[in-house]
VEXTORGU-953969 format. One line per field, with one value per atom (N, C-alpha, C): z, y, x; residue number from 1; atom name. Coordinates in nm, 4 decimals. Each point is the difference from the previous one (the first is absolute). Last residue first. Example, Ala and Ser with C-alpha at 12.3 -4.5 7.8 and 13.67 -1.06 7.14 Angstrom:
! VEXTORGU-953969
w: [0.7080,0.0060,0.0730,-0.0070,0.0000,0.0000]
v: [-0.2250,0.1190,0.1090,-0.5720,0.1190,0.1200]
u: [1.2850,0.0820,-0.0770,0.0290,-0.0890,0.0900]
nr: [2,2,2,1,1,1]
atom: [N,CA,C,N,CA,C]
***
This chain:
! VEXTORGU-953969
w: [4.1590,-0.0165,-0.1875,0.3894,0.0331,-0.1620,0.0641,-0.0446,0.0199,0.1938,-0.1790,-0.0127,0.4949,-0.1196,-0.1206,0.2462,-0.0223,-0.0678,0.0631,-0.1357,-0.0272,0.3752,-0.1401,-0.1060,0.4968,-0.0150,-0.1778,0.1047,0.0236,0.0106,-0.1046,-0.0504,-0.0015,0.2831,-0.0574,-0.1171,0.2814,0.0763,-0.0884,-0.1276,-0.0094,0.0094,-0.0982,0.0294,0.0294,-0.3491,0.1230,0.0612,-0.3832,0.1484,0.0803,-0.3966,0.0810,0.1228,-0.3610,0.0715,0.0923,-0.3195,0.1212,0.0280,-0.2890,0.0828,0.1170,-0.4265,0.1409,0.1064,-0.3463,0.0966,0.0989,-0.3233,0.1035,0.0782,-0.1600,-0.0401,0.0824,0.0587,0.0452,-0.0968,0.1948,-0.1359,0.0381,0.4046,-0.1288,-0.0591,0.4194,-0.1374,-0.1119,0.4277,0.0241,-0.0706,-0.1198,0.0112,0.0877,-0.1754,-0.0901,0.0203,0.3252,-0.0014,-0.0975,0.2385,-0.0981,-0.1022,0.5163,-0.0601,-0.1628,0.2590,0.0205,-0.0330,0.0441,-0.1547,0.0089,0.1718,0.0676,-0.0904,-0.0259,0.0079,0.0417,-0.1273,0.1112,0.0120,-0.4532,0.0474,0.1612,-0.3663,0.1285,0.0483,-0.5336,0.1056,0.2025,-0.5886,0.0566,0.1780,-0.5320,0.1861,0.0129,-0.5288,0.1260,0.1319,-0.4494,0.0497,0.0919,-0.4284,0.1100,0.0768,-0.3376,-0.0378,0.0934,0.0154,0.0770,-0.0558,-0.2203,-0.0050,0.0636,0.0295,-0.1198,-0.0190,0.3655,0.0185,-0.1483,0.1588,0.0033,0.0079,0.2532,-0.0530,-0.0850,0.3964,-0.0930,-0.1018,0.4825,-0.1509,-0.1019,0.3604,0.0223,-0.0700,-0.0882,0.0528,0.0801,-0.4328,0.1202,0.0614,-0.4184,0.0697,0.1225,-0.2792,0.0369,-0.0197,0.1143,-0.1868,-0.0027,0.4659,-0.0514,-0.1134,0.0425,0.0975,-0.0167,-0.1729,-0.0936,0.1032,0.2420,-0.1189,-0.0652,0.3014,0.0656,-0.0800,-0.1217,0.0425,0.0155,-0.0311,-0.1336,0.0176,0.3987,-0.0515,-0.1295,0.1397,0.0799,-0.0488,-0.2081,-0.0054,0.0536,0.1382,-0.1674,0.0117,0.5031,-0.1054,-0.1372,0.5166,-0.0712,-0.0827,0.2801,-0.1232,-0.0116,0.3028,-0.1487,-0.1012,0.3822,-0.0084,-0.1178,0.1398,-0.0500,0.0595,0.2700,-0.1104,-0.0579,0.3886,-0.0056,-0.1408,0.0918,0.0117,0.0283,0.0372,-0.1085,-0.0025,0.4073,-0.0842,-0.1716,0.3928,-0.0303,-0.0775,0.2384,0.0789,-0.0615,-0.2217,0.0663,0.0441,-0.1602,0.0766,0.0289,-0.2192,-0.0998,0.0953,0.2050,-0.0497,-0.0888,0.2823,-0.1078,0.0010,0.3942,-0.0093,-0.1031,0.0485,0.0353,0.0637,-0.3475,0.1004,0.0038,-0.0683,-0.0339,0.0679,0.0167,-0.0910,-0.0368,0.3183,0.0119,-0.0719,-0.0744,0.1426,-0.0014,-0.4828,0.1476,0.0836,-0.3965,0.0233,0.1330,-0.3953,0.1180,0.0527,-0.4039,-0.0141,0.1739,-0.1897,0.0285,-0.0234,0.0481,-0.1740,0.0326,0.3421,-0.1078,-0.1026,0.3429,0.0381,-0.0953,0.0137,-0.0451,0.0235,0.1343,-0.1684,-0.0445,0.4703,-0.0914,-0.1051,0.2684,-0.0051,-0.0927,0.0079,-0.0980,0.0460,0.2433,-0.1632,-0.0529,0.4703,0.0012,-0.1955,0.1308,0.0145,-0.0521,-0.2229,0.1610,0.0100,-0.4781,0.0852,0.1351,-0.2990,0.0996,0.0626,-0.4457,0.0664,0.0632,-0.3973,0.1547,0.1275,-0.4803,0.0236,0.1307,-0.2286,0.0973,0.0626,-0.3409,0.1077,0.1310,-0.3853,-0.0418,0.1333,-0.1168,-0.0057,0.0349,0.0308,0.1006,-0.0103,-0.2960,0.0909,0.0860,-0.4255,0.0653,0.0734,-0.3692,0.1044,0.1159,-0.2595,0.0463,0.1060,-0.2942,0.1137,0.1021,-0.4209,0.1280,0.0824,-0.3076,0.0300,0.1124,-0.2073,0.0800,0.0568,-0.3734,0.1381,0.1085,-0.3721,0.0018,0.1509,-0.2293,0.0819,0.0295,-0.3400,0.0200,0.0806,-0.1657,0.0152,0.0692,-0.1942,-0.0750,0.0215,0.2414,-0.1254,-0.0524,0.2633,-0.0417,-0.0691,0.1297,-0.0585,-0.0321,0.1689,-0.1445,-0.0522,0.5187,-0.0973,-0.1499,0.3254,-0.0460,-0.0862,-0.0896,0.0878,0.0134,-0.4018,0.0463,0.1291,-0.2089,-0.0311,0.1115,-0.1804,0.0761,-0.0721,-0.1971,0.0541,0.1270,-0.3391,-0.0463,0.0731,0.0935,-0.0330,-0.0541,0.1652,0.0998,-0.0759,-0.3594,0.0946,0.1238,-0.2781,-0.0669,0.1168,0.1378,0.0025,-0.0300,-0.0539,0.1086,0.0178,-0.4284,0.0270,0.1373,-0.0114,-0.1038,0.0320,0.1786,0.1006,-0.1208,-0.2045,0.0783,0.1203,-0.4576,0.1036,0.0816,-0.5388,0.1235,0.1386,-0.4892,0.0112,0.1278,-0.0933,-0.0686,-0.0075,0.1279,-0.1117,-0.0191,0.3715,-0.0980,-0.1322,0.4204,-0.0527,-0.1208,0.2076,-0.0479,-0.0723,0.2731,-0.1473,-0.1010,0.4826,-0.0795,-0.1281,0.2943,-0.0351,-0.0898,-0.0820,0.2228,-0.1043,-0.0958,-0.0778,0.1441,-0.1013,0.1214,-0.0174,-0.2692,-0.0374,0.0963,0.1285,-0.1077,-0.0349,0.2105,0.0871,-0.0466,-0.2270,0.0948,0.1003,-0.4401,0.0041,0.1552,-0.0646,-0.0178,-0.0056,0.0152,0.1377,-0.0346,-0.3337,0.1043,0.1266,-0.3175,-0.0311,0.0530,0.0680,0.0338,-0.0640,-0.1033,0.1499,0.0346,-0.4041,-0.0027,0.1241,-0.0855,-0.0543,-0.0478,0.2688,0.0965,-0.0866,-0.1219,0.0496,0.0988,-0.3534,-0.0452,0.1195,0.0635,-0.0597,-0.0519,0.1647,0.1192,-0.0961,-0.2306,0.0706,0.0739,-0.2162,-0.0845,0.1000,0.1907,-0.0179,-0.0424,-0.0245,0.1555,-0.0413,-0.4616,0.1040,0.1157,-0.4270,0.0669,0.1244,-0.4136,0.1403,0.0421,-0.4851,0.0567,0.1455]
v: [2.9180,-0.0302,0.0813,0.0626,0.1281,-0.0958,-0.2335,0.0854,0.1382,-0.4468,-0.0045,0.1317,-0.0152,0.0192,-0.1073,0.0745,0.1414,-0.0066,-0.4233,0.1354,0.1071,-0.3587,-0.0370,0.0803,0.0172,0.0492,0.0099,-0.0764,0.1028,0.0840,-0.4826,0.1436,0.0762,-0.3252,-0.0047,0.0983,0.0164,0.0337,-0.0309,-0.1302,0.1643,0.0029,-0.4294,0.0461,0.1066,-0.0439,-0.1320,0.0524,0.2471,0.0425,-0.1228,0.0755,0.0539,0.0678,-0.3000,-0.0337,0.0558,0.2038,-0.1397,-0.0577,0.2892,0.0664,-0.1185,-0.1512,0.0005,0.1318,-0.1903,-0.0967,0.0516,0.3484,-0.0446,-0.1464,0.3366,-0.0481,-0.0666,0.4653,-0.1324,-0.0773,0.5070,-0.0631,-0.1659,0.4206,-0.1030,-0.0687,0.3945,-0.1149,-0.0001,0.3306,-0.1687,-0.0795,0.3836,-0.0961,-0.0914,0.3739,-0.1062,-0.1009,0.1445,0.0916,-0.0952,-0.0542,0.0288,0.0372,-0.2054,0.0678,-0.0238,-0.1553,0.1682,0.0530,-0.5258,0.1139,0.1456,-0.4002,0.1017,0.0900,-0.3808,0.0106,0.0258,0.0590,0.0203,-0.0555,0.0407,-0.0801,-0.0258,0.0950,0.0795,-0.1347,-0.0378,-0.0304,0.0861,-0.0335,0.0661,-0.0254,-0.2537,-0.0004,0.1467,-0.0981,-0.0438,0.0650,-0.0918,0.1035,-0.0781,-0.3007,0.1011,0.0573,-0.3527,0.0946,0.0128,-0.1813,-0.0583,0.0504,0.1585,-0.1462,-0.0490,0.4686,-0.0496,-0.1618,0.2008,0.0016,-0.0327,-0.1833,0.1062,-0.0093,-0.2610,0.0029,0.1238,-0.1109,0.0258,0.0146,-0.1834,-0.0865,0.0609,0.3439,-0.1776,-0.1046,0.4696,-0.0017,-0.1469,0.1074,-0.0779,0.0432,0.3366,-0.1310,-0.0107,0.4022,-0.0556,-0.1752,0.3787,-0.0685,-0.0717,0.2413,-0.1343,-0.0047,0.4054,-0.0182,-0.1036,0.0391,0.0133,0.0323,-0.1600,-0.0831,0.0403,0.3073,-0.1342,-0.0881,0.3566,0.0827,-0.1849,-0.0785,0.0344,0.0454,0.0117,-0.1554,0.0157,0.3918,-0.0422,-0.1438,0.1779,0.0844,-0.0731,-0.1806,-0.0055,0.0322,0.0822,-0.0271,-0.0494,0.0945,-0.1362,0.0129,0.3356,0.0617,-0.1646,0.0164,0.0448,0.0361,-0.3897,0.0884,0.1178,-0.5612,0.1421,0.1260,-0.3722,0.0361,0.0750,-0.3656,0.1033,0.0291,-0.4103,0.0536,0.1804,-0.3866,0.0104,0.1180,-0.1105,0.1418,-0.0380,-0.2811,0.0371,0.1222,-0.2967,0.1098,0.0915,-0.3860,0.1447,0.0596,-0.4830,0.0493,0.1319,-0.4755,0.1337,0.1246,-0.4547,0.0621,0.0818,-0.0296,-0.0240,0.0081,0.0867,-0.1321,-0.0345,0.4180,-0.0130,-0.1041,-0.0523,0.1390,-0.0096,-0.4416,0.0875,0.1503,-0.5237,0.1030,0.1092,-0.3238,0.0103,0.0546,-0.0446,0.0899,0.0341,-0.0893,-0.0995,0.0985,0.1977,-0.0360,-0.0634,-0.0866,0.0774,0.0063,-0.1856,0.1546,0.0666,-0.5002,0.1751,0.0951,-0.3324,-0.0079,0.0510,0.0142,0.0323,0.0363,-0.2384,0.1486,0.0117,-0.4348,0.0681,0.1740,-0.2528,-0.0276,0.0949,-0.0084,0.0732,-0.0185,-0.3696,0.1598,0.1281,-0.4399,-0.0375,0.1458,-0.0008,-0.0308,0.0229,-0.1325,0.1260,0.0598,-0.4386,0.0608,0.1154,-0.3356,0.0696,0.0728,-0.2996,0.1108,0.0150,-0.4547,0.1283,0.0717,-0.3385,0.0722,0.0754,-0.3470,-0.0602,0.1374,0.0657,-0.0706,-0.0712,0.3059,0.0585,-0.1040,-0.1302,0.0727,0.0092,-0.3476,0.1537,0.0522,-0.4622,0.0518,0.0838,-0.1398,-0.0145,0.0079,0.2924,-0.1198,-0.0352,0.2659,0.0302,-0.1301,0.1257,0.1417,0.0058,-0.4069,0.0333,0.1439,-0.2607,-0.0940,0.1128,0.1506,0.0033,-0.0451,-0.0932,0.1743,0.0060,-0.4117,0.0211,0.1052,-0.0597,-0.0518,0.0599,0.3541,-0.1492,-0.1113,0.5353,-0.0834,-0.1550,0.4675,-0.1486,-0.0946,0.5860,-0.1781,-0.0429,0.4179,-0.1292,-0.1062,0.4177,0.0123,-0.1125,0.1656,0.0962,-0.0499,-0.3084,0.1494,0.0921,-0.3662,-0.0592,0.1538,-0.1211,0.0836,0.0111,-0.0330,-0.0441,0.0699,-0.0592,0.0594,-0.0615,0.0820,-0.1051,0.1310,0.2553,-0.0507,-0.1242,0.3234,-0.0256,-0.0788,0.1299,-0.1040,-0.0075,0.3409,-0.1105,-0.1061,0.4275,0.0142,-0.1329,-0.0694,0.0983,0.0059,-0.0882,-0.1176,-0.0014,0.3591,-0.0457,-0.1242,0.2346,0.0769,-0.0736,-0.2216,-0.0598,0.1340,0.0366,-0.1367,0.0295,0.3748,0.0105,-0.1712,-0.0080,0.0801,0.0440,-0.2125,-0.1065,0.0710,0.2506,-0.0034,-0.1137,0.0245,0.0890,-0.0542,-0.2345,0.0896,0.0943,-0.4329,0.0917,0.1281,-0.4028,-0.0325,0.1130,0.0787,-0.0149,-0.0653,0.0178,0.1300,0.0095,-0.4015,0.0808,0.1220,-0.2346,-0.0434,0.0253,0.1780,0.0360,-0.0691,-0.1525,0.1621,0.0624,-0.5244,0.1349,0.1093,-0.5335,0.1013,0.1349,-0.4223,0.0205,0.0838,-0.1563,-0.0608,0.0458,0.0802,-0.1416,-0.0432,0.4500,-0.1237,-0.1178,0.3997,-0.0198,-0.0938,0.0167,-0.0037,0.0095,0.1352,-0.1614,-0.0281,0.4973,-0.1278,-0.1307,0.3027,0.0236,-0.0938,-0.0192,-0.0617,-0.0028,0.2943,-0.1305,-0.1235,0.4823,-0.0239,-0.1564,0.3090,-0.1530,-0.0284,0.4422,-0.0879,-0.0905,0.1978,0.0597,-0.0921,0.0356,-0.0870,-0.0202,0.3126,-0.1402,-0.1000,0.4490,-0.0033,-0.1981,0.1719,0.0298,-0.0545,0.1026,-0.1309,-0.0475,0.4521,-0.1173,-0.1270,0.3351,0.0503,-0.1302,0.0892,-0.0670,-0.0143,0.0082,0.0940,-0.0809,-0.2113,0.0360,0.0762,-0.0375,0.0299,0.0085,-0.2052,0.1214,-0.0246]
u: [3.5197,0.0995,-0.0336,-0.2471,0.1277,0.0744,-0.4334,-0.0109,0.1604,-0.0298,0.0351,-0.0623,-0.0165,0.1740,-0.0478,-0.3733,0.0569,0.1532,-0.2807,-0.0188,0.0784,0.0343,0.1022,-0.0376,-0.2452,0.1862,0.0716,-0.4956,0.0376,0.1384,-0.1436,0.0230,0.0106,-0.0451,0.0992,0.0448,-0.4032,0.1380,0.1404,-0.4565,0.0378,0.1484,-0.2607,0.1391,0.0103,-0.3642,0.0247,0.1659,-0.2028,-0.0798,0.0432,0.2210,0.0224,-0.0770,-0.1230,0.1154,0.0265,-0.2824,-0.0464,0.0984,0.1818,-0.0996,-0.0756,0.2173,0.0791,-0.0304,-0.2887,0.0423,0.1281,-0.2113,-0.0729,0.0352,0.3724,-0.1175,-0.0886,0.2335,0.0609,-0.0865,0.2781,-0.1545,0.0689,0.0539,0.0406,-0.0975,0.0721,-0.0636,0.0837,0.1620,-0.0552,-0.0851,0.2453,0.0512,-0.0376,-0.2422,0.0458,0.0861,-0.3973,0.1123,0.0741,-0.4361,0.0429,0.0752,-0.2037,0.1845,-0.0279,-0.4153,0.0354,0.1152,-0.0707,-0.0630,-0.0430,0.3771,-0.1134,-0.0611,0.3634,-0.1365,-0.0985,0.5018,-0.0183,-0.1799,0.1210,0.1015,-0.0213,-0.3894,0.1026,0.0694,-0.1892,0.0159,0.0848,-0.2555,0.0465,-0.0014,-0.0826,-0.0964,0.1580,-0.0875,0.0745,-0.0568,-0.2525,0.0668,0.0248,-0.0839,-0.0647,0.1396,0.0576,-0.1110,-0.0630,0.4411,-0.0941,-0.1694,0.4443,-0.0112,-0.1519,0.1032,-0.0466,-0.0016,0.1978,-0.1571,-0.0797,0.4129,-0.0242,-0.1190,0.3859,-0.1139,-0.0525,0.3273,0.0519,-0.1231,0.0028,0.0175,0.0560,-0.0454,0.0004,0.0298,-0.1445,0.1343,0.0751,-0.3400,-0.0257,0.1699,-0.1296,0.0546,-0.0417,-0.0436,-0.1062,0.0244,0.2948,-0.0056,-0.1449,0.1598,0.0363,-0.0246,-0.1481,0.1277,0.0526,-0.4632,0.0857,0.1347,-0.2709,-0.0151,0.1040,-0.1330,0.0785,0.0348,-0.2946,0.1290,0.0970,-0.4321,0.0555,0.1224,-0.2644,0.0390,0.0527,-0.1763,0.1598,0.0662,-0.4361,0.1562,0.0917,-0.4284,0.0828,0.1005,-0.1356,-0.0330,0.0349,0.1210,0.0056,-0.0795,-0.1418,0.1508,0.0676,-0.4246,-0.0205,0.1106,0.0555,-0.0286,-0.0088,-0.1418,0.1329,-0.0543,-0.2332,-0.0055,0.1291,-0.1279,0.0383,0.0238,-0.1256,-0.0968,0.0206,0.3302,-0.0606,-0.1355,0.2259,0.0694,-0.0634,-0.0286,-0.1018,0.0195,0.3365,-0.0351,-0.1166,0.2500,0.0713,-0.0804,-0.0103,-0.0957,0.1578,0.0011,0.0279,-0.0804,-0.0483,0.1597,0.0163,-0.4259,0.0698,0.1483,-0.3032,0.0384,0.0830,-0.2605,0.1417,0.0363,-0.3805,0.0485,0.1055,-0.1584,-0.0950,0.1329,0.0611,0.0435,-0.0460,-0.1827,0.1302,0.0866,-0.4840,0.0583,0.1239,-0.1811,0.0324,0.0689,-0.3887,0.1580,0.0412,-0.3996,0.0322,0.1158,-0.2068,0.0534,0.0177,-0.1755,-0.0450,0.0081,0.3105,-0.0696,-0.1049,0.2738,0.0744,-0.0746,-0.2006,-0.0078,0.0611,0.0170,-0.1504,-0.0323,0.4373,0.0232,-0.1916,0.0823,0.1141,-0.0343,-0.1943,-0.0174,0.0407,0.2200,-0.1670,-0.0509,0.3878,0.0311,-0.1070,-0.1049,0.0323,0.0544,-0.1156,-0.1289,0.0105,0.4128,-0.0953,-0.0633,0.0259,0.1165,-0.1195,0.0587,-0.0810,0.0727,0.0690,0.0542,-0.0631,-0.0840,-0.0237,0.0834,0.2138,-0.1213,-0.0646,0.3716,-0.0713,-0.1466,0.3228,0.0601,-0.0831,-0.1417,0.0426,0.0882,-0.2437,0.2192,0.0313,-0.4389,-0.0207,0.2225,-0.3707,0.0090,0.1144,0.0946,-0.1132,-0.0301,0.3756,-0.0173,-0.1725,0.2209,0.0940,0.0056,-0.3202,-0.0132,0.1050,-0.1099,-0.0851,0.0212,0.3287,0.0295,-0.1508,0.0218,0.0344,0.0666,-0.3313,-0.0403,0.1145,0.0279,0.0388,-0.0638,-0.1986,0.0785,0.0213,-0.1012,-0.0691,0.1254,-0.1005,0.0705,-0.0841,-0.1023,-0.0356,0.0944,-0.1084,0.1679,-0.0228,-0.4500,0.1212,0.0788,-0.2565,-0.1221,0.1036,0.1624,-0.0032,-0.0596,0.0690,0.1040,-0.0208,-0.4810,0.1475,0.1195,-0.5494,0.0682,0.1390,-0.3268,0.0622,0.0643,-0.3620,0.1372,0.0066,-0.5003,0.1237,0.1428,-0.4668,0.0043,0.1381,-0.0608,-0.0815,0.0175,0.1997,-0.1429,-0.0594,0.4502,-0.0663,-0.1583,0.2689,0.0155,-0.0965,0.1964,-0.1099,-0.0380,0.3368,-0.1051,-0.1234,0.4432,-0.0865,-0.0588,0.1848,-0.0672,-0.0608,0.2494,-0.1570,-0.0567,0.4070,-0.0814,-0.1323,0.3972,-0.0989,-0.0887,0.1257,0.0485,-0.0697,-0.0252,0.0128,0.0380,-0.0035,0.0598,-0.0509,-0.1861,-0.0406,0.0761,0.2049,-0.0725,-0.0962,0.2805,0.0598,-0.1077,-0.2017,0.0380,0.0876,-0.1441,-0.0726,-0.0148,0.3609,-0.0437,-0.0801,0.0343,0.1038,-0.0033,-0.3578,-0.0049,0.1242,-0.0722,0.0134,-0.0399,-0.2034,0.1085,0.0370,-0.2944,0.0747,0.1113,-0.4099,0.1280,0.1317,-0.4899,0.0173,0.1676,-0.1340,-0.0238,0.0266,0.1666,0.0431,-0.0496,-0.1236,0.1217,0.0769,-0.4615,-0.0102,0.1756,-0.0916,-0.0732,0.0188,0.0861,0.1331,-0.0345,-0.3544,0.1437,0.0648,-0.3425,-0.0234,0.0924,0.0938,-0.0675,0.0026,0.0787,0.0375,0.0121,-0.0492,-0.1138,0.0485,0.3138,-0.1614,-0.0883,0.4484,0.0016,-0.1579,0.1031,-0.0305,0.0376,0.0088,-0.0969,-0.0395,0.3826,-0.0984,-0.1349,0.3609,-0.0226,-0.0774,-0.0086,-0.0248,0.0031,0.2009,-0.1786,-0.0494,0.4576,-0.0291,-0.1630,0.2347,-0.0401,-0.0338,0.2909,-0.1403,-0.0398,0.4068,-0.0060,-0.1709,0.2441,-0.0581,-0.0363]
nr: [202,202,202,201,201,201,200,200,200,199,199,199,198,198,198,197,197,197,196,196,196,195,195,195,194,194,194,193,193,193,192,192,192,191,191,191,190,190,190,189,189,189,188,188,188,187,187,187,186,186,186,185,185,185,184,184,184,183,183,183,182,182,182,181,181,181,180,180,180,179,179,179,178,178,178,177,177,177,176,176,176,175,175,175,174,174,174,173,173,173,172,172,172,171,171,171,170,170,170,169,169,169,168,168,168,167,167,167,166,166,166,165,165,165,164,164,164,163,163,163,162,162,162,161,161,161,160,160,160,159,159,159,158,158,158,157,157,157,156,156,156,155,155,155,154,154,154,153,153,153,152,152,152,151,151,151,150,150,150,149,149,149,148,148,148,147,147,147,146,146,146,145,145,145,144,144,144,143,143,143,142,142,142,141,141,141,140,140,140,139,139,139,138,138,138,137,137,137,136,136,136,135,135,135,134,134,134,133,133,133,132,132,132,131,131,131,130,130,130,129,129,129,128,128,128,127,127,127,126,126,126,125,125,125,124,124,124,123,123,123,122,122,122,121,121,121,120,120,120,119,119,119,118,118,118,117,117,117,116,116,116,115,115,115,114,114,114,113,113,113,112,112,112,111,111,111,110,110,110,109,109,109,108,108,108,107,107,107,106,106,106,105,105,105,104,104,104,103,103,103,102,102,102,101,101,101,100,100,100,99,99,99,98,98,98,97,97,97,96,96,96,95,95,95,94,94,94,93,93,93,92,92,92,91,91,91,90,90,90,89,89,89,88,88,88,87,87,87,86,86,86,85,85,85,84,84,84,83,83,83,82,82,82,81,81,81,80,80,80,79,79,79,78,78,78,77,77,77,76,76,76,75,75,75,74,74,74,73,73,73,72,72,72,71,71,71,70,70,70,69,69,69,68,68,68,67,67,67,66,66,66,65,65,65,64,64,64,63,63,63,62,62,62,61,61,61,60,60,60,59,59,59,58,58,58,57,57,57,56,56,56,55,55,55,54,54,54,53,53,53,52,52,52,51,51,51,50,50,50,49,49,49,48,48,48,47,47,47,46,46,46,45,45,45,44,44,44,43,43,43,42,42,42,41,41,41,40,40,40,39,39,39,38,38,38,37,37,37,36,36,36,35,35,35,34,34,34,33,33,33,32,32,32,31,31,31,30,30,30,29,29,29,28,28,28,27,27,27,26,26,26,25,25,25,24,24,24,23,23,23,22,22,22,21,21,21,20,20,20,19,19,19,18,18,18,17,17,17,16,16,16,15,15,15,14,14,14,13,13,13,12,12,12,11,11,11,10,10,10,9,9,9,8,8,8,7,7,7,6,6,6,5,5,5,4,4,4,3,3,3,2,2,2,1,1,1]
atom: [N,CA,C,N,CA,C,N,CA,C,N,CA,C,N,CA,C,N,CA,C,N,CA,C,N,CA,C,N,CA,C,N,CA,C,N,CA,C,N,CA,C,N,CA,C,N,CA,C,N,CA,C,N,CA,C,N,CA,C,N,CA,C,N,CA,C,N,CA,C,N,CA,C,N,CA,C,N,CA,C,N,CA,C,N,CA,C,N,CA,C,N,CA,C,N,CA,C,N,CA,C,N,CA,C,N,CA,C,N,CA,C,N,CA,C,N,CA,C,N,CA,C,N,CA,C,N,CA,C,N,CA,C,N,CA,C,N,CA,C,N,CA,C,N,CA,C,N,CA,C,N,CA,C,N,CA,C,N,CA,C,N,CA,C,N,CA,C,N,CA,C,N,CA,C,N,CA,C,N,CA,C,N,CA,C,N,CA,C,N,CA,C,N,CA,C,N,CA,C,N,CA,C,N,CA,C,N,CA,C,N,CA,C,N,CA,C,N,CA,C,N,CA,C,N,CA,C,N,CA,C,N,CA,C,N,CA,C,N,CA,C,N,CA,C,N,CA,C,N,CA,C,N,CA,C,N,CA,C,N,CA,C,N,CA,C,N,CA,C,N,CA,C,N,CA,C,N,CA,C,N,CA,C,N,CA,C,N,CA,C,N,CA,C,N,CA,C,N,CA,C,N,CA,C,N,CA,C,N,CA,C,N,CA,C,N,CA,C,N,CA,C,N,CA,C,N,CA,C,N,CA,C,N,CA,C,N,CA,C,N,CA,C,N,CA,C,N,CA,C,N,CA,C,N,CA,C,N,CA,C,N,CA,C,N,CA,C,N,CA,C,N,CA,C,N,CA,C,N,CA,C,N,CA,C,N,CA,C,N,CA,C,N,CA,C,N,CA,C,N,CA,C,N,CA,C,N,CA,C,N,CA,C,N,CA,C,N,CA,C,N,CA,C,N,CA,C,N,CA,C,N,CA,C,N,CA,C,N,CA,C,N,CA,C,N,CA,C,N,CA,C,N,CA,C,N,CA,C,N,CA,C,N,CA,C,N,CA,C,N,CA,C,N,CA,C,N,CA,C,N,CA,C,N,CA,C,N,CA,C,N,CA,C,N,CA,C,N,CA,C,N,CA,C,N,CA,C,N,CA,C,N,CA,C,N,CA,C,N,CA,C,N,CA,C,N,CA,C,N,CA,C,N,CA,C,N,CA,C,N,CA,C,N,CA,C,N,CA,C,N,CA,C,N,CA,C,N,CA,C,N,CA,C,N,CA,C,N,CA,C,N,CA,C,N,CA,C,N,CA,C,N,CA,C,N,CA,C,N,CA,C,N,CA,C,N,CA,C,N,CA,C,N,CA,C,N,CA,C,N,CA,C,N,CA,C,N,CA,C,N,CA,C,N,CA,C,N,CA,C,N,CA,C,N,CA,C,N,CA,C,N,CA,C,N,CA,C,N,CA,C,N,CA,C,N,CA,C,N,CA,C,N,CA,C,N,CA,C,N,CA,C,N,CA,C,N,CA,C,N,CA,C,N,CA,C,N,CA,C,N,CA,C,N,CA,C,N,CA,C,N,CA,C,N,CA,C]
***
């Protein structure tokens, strides 16, 4: 007979201080844990969290246990990157990045993805549903790119202006696309701009 999620829960909550001694004393992981009481090693390390915390390290999560020399191999003085000072200017950058601030030198129209700030230009109100549906169902609701459907990918296909001006609403300048090869087709305009319009005549 099938014990309820409820139930486990239940018994792995009042055998509390077991699940603790098994995991400090006998050095057991959270995933072992879980299998001997049947639930999930995220209930174990819940229970875990309220009674005291978890082993830190890879072990807290997938319960390996690294060979001396796999340590010796990804840390000190073998590793790659070890003993390495990047320049003043690098060590800058790298602390703005992880900020969240963006580097001068790529900011704006420094970017190589930089058109001229046209992100920030909105559709216009008749690029609505309808039309995008109109377009969809025109293509079969296939990636005219990959080919793709939309049922495979479970979601609706991007609707893309071939010419990329989002005031030409007009059916033959969109096409249904999926979403990787939609982002694709923002790097390169220029090349696309030539190779859409003839697969779409073709």
């Amino acid at each position: 007979m099938d014990v309820s999620n409820r139930t486990r829960r239940h018994r792995v909550w009042n055998s509390a201080d077991e699940v603790v001694r098994c995991y400090w004393e006998d050095d057991l992981t959270a995933r072992q844990l879980g299998k001997m009481y049947g639930c999930s090693d995220q209930t174990i390390l819940n229970l875990l969290h309220e009674n005291g915390g978890t082993r830190t390290g890879p072990e807290a999560k997938t319960g390996r246990k690294w060979a001396p020399e796999q340590k010796e191999r990804i840390s000190g003085s073998s590793h790659w990157n070890y003993g390495r000072r990047f320049p003043e200017e690098h060590r800058r950058n790298m602390g703005l990045a992880q900020r969240g601030v963006p580097r001068p030198q790529t900011a704006g129209s420094k970017n190589g993805n930089w058109h001229g700030g046209i992100s920030r230009n909105g559709y216009p109100y008749y690029f609505d549903f309808k039309l995008k549906e109109r377009v969809r169902a025109r293509d079969n609701h296939r990636c005219c790119l990959c080919g793709a459907h939309s049922d495979e990918l479970g979601q609706a296909l991007d609707v893309h202006h071939i010419d990329y001006n989002k005031e030409n609403a007009s059916l033959d300048n969109l096409m249904s696309l999926c979403r990787k090869c939609h982002t694709r087709t923002n790097n390169n305009r220029h090349i696309w701009r030539h190779f859409l319009p003839k697969l779409m005549e073709d």
